[in-house]
TORVO-468382 format. One line per field, with one value per atom (N, C-alpha, C): atom name; x, y, z negated. Coordinates in pm, whole numbers, plus 32768, in hexadecimal, padded with zeros to 4 digits. Atoms other than C-alpha are relative to their C-alpha. Example, Ala and Ser with C-alpha at 12.3 -4.5 7.8 and 13.67 -1.06 7.14 Angstrom:
<pts>
a	N	CA	C	N	CA	C
east	8059	84CE	805A	7FAE	8557	7FB3
north	7F89	7E3E	8078	7F89	7F96	806D
up	8000	7CF4	8000	8006	7D36	7FB7
</pts>
This chain:
<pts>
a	N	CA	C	N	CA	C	N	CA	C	N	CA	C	N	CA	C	N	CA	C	N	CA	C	N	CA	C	N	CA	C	N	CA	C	N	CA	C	N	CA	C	N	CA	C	N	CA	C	N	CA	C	N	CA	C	N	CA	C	N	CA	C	N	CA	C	N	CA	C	N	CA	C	N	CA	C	N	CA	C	N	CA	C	N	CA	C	N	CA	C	N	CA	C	N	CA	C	N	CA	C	N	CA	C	N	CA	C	N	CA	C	N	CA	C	N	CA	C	N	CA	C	N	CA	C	N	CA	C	N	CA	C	N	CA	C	N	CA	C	N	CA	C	N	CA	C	N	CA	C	N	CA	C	N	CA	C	N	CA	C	N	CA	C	N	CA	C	N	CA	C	N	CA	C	N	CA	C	N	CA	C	N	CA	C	N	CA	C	N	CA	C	N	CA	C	N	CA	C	N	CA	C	N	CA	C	N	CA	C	N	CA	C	N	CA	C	N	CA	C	N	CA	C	N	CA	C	N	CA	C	N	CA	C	N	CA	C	N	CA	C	N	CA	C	N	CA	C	N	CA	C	N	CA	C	N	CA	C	N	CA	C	N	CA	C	N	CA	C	N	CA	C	N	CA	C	N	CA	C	N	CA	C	N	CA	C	N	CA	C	N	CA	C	N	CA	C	N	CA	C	N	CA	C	N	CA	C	N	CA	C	N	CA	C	N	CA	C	N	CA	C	N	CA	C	N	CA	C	N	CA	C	N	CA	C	N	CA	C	N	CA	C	N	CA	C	N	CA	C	N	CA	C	N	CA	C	N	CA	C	N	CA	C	N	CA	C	N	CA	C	N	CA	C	N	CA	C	N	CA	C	N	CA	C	N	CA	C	N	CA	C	N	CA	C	N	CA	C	N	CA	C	N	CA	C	N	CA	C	N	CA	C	N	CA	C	N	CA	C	N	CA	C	N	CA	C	N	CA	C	N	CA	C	N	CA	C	N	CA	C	N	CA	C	N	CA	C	N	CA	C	N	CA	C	N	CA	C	N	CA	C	N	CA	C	N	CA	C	N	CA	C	N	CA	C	N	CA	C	N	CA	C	N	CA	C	N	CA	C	N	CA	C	N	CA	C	N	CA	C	N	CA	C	N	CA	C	N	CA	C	N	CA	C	N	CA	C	N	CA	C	N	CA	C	N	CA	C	N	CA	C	N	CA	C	N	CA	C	N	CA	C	N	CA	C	N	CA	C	N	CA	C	N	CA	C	N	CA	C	N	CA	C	N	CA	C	N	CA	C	N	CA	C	N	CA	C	N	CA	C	N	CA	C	N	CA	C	N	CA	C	N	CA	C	N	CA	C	N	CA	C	N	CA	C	N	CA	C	N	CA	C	N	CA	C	N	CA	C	N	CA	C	N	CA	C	N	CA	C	N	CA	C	N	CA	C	N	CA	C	N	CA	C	N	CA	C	N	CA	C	N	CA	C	N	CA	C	N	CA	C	N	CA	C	N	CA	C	N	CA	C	N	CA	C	N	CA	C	N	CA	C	N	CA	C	N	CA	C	N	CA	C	N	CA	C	N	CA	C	N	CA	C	N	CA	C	N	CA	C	N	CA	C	N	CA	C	N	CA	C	N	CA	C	N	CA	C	N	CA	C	N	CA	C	N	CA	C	N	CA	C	N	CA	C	N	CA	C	N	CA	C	N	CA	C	N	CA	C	N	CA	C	N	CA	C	N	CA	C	N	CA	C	N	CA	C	N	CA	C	N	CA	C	N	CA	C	N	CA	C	N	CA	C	N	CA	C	N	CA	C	N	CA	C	N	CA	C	N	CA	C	N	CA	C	N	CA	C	N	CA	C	N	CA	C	N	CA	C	N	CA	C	N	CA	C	N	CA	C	N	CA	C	N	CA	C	N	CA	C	N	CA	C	N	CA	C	N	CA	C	N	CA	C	N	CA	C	N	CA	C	N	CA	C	N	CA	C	N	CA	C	N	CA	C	N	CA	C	N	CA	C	N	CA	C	N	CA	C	N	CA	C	N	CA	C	N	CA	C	N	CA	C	N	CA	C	N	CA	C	N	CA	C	N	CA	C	N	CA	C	N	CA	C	N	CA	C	N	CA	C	N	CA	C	N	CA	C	N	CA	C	N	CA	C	N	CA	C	N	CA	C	N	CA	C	N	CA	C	N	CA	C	N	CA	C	N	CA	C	N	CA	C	N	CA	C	N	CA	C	N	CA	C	N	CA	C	N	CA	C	N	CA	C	N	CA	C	N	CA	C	N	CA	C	N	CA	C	N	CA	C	N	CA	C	N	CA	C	N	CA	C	N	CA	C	N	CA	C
east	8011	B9C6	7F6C	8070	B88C	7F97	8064	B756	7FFE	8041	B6D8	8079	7F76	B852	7FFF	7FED	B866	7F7B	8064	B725	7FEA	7FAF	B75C	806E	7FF4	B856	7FED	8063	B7CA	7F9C	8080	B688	8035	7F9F	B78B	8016	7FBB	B83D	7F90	8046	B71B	7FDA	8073	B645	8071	7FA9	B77D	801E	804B	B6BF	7FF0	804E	B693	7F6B	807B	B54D	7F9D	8062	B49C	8026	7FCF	B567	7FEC	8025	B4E0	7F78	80B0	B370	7FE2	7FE8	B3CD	8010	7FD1	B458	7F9C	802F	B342	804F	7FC0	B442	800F	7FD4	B4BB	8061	7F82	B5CE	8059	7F8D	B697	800D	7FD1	B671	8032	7F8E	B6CB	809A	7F53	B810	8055	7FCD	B846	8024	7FF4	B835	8068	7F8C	B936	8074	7F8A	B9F3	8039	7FD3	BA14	8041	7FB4	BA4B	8086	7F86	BB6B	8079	7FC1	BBFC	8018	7FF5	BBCA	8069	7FB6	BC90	807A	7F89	BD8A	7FF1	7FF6	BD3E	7F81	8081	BC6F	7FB0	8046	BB5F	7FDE	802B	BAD4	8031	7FD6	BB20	7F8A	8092	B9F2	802E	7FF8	B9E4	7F90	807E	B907	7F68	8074	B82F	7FF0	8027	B818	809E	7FA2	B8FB	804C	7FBB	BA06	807B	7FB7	BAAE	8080	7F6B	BC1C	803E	7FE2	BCEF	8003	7FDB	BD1C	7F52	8086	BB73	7FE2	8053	BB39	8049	7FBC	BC41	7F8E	8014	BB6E	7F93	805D	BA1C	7FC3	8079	B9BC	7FFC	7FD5	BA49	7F6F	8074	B94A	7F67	807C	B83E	7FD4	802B	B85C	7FFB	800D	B85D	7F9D	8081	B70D	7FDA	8065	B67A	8002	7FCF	B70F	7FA2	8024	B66B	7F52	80A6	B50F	7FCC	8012	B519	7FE5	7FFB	B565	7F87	8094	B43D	7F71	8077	B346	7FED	8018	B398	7FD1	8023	B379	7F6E	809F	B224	7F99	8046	B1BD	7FD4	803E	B1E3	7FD9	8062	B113	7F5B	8052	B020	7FB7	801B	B01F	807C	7FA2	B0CE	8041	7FC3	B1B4	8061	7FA4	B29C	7FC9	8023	B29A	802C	7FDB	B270	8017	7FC8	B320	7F87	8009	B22B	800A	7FC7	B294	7F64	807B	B156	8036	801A	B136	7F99	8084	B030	7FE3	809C	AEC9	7FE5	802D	AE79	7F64	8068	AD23	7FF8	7FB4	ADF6	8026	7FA9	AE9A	7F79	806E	AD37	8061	7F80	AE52	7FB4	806B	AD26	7FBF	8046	AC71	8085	7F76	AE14	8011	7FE8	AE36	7FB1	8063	AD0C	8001	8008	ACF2	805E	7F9D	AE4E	8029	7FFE	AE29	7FB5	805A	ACFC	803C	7FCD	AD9F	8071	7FA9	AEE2	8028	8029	AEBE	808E	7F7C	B003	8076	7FBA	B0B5	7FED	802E	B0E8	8065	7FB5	B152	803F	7FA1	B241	8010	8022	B1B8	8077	7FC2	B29F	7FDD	8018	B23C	806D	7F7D	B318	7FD6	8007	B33A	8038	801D	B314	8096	7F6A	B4B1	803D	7FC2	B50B	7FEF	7FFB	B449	8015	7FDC	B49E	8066	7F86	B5F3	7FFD	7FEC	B5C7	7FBB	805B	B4FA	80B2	7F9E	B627	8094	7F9F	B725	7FF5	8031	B662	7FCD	807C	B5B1	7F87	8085	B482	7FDF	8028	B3CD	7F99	803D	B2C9	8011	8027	B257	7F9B	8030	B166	807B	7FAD	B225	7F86	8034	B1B9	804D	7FAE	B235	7FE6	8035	B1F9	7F91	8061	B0D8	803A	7FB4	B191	8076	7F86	B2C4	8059	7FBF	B399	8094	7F7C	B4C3	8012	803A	B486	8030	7FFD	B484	80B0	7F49	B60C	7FE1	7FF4	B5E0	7F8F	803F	B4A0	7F84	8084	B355	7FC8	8055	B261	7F57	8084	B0F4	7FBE	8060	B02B	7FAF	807B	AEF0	7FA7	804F	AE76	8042	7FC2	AEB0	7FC6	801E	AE56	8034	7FA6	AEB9	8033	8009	AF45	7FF6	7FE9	AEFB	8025	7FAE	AF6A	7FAE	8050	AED1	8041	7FF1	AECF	7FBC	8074	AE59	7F93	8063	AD1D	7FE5	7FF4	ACD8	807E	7F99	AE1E	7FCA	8038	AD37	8018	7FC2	ADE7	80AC	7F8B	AF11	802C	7FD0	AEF3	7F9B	806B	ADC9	8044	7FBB	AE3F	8090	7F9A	AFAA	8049	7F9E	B0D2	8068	7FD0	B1C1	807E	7FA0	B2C6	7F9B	803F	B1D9	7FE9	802B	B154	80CC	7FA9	B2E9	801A	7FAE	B361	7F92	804E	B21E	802F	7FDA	B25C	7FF2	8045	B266	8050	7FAE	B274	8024	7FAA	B36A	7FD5	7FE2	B399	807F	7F63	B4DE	8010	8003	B574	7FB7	8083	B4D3	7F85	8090	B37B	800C	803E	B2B6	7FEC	8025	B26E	8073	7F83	B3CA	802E	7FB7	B441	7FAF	803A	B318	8029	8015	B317	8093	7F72	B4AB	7FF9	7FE9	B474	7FAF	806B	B377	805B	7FE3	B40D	8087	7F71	B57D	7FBF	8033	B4BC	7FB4	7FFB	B481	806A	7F9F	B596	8000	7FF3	B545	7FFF	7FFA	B564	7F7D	807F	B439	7FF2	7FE2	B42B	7FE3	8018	B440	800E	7FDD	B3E8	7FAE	8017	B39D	8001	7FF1	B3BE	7FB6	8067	B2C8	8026	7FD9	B2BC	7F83	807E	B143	7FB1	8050	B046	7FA8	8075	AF37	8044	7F96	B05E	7FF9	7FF9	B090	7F74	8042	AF0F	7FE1	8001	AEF7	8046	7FCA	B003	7FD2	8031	AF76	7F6C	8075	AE1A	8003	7FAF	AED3	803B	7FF9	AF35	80A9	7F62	B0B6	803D	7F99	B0F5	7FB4	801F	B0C2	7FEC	7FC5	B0D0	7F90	800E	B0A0	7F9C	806C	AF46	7FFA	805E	AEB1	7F6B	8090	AD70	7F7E	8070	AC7F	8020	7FF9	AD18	7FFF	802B	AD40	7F83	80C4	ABBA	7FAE	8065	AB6B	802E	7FA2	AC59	7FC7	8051	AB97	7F85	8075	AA5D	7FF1	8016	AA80	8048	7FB5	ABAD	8007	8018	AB6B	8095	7F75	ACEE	7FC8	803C	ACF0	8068	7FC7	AD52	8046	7FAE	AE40	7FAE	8029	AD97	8025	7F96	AE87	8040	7F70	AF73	7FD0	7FE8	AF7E	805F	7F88	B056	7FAA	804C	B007	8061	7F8E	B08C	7FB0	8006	B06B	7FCC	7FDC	B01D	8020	7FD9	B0EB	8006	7FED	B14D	805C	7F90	B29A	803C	7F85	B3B6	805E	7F99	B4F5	7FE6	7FF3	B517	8021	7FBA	B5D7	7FB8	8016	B4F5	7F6A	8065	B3AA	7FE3	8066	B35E	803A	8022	B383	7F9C	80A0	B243	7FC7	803C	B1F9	8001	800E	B265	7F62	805F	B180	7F6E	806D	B071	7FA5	804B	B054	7FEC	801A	B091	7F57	8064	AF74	7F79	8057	AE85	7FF6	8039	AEBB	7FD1	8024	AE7B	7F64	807A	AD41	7F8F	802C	ACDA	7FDB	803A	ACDD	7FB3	805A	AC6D	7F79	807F	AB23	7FAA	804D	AAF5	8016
north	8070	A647	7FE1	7FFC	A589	802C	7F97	A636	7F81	8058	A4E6	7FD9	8042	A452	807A	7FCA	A57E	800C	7FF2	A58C	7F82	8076	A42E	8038	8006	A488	8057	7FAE	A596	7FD8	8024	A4EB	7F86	8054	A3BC	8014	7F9A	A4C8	800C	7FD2	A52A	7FAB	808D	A3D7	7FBA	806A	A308	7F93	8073	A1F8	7FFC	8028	A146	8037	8055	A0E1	8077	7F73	A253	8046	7FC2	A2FA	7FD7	8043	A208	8049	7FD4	A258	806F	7F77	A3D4	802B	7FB3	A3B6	7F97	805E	A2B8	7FAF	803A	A1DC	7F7D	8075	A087	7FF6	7FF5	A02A	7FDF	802F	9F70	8093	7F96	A0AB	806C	7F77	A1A8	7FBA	8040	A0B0	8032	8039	A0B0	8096	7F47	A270	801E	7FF0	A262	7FB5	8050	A18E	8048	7FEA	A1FC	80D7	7FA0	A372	8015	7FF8	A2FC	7FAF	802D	A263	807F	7FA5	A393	808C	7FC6	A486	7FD9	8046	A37D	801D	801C	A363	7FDD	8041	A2BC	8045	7FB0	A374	7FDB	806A	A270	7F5C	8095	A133	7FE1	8069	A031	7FED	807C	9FD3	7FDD	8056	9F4C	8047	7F89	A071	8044	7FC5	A100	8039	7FE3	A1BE	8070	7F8B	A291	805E	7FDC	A37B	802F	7FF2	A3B7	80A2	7F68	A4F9	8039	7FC8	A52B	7FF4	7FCC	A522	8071	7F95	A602	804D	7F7C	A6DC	8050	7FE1	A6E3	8024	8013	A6D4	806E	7F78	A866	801F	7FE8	A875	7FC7	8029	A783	8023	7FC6	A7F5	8093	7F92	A94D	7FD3	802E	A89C	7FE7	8046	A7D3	8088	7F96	A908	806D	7FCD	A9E8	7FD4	8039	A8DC	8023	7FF5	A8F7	809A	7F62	AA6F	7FFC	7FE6	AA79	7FAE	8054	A989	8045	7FCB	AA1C	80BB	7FA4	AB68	8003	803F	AAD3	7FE2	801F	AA5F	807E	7F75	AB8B	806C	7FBE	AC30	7FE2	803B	AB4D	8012	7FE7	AB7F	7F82	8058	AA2F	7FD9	8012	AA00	7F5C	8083	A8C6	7FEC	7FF7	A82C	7FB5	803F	A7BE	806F	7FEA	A869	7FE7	804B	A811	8033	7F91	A87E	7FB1	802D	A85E	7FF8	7FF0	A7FE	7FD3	8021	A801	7FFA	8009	A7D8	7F92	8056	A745	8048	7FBC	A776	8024	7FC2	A7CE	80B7	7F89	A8E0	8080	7FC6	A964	8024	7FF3	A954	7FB2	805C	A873	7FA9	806D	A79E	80AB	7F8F	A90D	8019	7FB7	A9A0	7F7E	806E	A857	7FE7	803E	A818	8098	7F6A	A9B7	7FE0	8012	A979	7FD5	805C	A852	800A	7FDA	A8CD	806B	7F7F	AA10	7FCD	7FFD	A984	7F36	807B	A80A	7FE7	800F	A80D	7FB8	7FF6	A819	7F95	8057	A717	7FE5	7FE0	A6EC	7FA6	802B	A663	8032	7FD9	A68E	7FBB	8031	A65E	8028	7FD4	A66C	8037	7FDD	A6F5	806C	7F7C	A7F8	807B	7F63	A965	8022	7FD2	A99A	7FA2	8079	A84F	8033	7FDD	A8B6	808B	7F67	AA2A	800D	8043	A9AA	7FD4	8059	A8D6	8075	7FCB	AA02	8047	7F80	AAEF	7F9F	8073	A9AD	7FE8	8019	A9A3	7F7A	806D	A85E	7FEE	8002	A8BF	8087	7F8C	A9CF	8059	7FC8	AA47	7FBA	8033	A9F8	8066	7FC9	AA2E	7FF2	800D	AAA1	803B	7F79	AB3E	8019	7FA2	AC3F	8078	7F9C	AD95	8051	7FB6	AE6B	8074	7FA3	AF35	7FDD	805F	AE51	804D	7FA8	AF5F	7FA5	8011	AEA3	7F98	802B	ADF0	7FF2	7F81	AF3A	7FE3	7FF6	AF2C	7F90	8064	ADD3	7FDA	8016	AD86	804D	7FBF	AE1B	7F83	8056	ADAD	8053	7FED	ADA4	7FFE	8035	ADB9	7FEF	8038	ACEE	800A	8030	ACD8	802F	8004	AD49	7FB2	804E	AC7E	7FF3	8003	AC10	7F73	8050	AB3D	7FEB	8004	AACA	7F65	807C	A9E0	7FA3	8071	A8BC	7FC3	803F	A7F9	7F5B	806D	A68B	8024	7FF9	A652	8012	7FD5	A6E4	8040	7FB2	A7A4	8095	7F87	A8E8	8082	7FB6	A97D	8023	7FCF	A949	8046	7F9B	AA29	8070	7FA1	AAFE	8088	7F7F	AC80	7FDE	8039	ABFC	8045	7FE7	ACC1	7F85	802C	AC5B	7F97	8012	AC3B	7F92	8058	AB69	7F65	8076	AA72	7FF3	804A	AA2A	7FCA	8044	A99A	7F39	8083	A890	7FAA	806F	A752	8041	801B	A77F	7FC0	805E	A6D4	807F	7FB7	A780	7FD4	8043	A77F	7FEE	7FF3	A773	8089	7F5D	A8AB	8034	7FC7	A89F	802E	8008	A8BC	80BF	7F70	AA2B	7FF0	801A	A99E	8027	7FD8	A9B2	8085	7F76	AAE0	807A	7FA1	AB93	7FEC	8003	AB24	8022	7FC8	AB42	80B9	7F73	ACB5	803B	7FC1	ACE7	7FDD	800A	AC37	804F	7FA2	ACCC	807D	7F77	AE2A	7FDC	7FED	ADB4	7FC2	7FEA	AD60	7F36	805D	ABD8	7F84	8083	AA6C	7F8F	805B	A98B	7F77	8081	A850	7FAB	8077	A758	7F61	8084	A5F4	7FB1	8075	A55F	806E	7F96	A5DA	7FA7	805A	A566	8061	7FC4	A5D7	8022	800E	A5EA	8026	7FC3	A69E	7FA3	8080	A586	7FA8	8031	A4B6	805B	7FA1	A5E1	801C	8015	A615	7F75	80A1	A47D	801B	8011	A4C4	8074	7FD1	A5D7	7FEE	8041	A528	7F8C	805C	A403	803F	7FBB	A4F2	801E	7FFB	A4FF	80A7	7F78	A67C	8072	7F9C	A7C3	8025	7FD3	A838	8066	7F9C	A91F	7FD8	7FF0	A909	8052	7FBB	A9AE	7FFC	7FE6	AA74	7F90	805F	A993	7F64	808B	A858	7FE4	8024	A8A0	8046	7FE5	A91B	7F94	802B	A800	7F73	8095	A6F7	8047	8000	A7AB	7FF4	8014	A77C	7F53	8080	A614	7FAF	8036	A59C	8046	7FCB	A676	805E	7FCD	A708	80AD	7F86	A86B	806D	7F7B	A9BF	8063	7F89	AACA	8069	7FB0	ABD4	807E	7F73	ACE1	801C	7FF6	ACB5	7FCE	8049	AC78	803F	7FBD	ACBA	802E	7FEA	AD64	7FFE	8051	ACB2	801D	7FF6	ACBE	7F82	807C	ABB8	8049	7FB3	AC38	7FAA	8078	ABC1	8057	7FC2	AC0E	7FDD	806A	ABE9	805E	7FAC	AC74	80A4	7F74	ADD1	8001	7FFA	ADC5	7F89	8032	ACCB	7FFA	7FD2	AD68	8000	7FF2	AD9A	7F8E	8092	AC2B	7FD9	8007	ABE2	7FA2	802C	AAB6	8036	7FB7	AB60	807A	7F92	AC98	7FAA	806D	ABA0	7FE7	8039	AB24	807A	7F90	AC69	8051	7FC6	ACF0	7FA7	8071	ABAC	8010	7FD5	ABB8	8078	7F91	ACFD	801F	8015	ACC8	7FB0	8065	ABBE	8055	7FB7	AC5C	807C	7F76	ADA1	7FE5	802E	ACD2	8005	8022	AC8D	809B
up	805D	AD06	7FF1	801D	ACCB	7F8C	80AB	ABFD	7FB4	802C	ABD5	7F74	8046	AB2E	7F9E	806D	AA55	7FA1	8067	A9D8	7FAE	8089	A94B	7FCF	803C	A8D3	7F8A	8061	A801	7F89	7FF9	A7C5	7F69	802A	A717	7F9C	8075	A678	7F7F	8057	A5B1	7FC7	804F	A54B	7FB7	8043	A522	800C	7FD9	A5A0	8057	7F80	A6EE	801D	7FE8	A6A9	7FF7	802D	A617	808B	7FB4	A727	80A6	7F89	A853	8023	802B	A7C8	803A	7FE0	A7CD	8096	7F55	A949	806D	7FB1	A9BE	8030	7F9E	AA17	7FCD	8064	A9B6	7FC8	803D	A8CA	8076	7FA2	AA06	8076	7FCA	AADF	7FCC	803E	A9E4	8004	801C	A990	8069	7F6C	AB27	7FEC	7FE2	AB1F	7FAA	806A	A9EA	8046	7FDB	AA8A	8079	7F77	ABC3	800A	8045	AB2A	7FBE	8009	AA51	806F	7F5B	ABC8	8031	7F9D	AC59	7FB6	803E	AB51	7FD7	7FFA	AAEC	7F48	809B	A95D	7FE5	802B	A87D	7F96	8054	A7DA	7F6E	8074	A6D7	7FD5	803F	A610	7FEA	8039	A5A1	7F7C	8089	A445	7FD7	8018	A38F	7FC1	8019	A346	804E	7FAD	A483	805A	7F90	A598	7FBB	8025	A505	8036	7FAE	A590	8007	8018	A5D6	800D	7FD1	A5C5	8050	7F91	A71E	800B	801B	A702	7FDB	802E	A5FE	8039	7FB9	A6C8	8084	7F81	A808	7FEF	7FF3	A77D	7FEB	7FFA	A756	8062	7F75	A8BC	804E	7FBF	A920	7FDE	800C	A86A	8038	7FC4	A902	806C	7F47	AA83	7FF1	7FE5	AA25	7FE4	8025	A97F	807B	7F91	AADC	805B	7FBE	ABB4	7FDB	8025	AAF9	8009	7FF6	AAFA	809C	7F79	AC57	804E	7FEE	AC88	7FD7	800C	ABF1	8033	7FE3	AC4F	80AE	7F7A	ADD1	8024	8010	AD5E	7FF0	8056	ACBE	8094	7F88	AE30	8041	7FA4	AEC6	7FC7	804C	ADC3	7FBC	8055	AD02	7FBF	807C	ABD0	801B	7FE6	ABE3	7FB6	801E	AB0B	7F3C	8069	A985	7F7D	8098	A838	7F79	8070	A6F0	7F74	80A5	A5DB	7F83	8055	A480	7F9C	8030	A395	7F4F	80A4	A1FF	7FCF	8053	A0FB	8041	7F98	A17C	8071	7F6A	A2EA	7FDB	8004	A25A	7FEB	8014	A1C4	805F	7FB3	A2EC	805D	7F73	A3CF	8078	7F85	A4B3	8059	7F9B	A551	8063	7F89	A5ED	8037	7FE1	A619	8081	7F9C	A6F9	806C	7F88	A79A	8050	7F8A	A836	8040	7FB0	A892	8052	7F94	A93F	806B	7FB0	A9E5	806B	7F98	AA8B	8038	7FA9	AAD3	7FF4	7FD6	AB45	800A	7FCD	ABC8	7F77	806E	AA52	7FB9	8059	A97F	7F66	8073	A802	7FA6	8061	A710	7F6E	8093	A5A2	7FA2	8052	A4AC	7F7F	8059	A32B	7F9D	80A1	A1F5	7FC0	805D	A0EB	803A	7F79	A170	7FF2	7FBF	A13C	8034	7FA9	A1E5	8068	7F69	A2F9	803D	801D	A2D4	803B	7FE2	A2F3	80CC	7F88	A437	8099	7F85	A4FD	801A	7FE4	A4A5	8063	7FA3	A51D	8090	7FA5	A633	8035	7FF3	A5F9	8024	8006	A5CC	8063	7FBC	A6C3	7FC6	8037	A5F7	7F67	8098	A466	7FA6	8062	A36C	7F8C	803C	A228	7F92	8076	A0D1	7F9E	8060	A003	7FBC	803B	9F6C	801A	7F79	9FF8	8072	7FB7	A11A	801B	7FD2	A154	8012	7FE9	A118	801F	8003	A0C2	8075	7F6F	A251	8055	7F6C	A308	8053	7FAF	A375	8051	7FB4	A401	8065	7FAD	A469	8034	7FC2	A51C	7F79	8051	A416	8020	802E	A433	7F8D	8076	A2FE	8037	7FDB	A2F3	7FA6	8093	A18B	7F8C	807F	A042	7F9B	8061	9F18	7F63	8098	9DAE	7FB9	807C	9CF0	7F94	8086	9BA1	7FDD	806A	9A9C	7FC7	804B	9A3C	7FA4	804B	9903	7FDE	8004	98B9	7F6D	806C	9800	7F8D	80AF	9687	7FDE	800C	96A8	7FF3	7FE2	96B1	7F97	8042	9565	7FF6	7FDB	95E8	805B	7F87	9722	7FEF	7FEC	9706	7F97	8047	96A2	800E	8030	96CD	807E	7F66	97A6	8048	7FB5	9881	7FA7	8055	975A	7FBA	802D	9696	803F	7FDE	9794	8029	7FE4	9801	7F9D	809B	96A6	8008	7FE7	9716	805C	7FAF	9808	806D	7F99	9954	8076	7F6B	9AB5	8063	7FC0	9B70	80B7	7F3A	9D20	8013	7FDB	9DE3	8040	800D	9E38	8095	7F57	9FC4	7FBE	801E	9F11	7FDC	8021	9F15	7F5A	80A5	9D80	7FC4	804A	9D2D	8029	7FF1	9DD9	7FB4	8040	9D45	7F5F	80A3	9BE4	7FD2	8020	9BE8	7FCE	801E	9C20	7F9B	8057	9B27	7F76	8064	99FE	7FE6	7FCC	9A94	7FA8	804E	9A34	7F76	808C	98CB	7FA5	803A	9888	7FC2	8038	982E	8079	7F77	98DE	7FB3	8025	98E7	7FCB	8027	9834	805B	7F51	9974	7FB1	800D	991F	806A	7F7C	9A6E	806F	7F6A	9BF9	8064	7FCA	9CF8	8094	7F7E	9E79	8021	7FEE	9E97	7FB0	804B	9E2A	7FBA	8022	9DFC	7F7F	80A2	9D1A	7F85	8093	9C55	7FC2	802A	9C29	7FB9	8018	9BEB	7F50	807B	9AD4	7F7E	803D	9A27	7FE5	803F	99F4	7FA4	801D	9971	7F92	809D	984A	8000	802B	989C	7FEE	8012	98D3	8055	7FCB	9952	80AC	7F61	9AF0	802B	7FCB	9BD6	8092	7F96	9CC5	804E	7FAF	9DE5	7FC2	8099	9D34	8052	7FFC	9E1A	7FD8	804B	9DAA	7F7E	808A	9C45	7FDD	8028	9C34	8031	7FFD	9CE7	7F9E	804D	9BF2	7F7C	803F	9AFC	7FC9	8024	9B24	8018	7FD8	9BAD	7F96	803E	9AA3	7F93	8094	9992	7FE7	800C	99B7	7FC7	806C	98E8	8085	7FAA	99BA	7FB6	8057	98F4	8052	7FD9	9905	7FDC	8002	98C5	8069	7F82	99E1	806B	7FAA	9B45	8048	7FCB	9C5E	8080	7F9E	9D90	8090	7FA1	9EEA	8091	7F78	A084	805E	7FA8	A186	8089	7F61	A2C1	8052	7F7E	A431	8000	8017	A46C	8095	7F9E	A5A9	7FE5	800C	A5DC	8032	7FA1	A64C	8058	7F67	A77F	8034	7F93	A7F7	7FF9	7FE8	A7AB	808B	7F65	A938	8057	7FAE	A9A9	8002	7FE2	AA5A	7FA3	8061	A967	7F6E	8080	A837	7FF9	7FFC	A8A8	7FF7	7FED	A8EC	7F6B	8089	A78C	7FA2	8063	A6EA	8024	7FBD	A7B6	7FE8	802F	A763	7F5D	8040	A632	7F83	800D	A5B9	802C	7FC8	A66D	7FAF	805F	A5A7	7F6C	8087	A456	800B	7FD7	A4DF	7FFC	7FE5	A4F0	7F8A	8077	A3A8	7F78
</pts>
């Protein structure tokens, strides 16, 4: 069967969309149509319907489509491992990116990478570290930055994790709030406002388990997806949240926002893939890059 015909449809599968999913395969919308088409010809069913929000797919789809995603992912293995014994890397890696790429060092993690192995090329996708957490273990994604506890214990079963960084978070307050957080626990500051995440977010899974261990639930009056929003809204005077310590030191000194200075939390920035597919030459590649990278600094 063709790579090309299944990897549309894969590719399909995932965006939803012609038009993201053309982008993704360099191709045009009329030749992807022609590879779908000529795929559901060649099996004898129809994978997808059109509506008016994009390509959706039919049962006898979602039936076929872990099948096909293990053939493309088969095909790329078997590719790069082909490459690998020639001694140039070949082929495409999925990595999964969160936060700020200033964050991640993702401009040096890219550029070494690209430098040593020319051959490789990548497919960044952004989200919150259990979306894309999610999509490495699905086998969407081939690598990902993620964050979480220091030592990623709770991980280990699933994936090879690199740590890179430990760090903190603390709690910010908006401006002249400084008797309402300063000296103040965990139990105290929840009964105050705050902006919540969704449950993908490293903010929520941490702060869940913290307030979880006192026993109280946090007063949530708003949910944002973005760090920068949620700083934005806590200068703006609406409520409480949960920073990275160089952003709320520097949303303090620049916006006047107030720091709790009783509490913080203490969190990870890892690189993560599956386990069983730790020694695929691009996976190894990046784990080996970057590890390199931070090692620097």
């Amino acid at each position: 069967m063709d790579h090309t015909r299944l990897k549309a449809f894969v590719t399909v599968a995932q965006e939803g969309n012609l038009t993201r999913a053309a982008e993704r395969l360099y191709m045009t919308q009329p030749a992807l149509s022609l590879q779908l088409k000529k795929l559901q010809s060649e099996i004898g069913l129809v994978l997808f319907e059109r509506t008016p929000r994009g390509m959706k797919m039919t049962d006898e789809g979602r039936r076929l489509l872990p099948a096909a995603e293990r053939a493309v992912q088969a095909v790329s293995e078997f590719a790069s491992a082909a490459a690998g014994l020639k001694g140039m890397l070949h082929g495409e890696l999925r990595l999964g990116t969160i936060v700020d790429p200033e964050f991640l060092r993702l401009g040096a993690f890219l550029g070494l990478l690209a430098k040593r192995h020319p051959g490789l090329a990548f497919d960044l996708r952004h989200g919150m570290s259990g979306a894309v957490m999610r999509d490495v273990e699905m086998g969407q994604l081939d690598v990902s930055y993620t964050l979480g506890l220091p030592g990623f214990h709770e991980l280990q079963d699933k994936f090879h994790v690199v740590s890179l960084a430990t760090f903190n978070y603390r709690v910010i307050a908006p401006p002249g709030w400084d008797s309402q957080v300063r000296g103040k626990g965990w139990t105290e500051l929840a009964a105050l406002p705050w902006i919540a995440t969704p449950p993908e977010s490293a903010h929520s899974r941490l702060l869940n388990r913290i307030f979880a261990e006192q026993g109280v639930e946090p007063h949530v009056v708003a949910r944002v997806d973005l760090e920068a929003s949620m700083i934005d809204l806590v200068r703006s005077g609406v409520a409480l949240a949960l920073a990275r310590d160089s952003l709320a030191l520097r949303a303090a000194h620049e916006q006047g926002v107030v720091i709790a200075d009783s509490v913080s939390v203490d969190a990870a920035l890892g690189f993560i893939c599956r386990k069983d597919r730790r020694m695929e030459p691009p996976i190894m590649a990046a784990l080996e890059v970057v590890a390199e990278i931070w090692a620097r600094h």
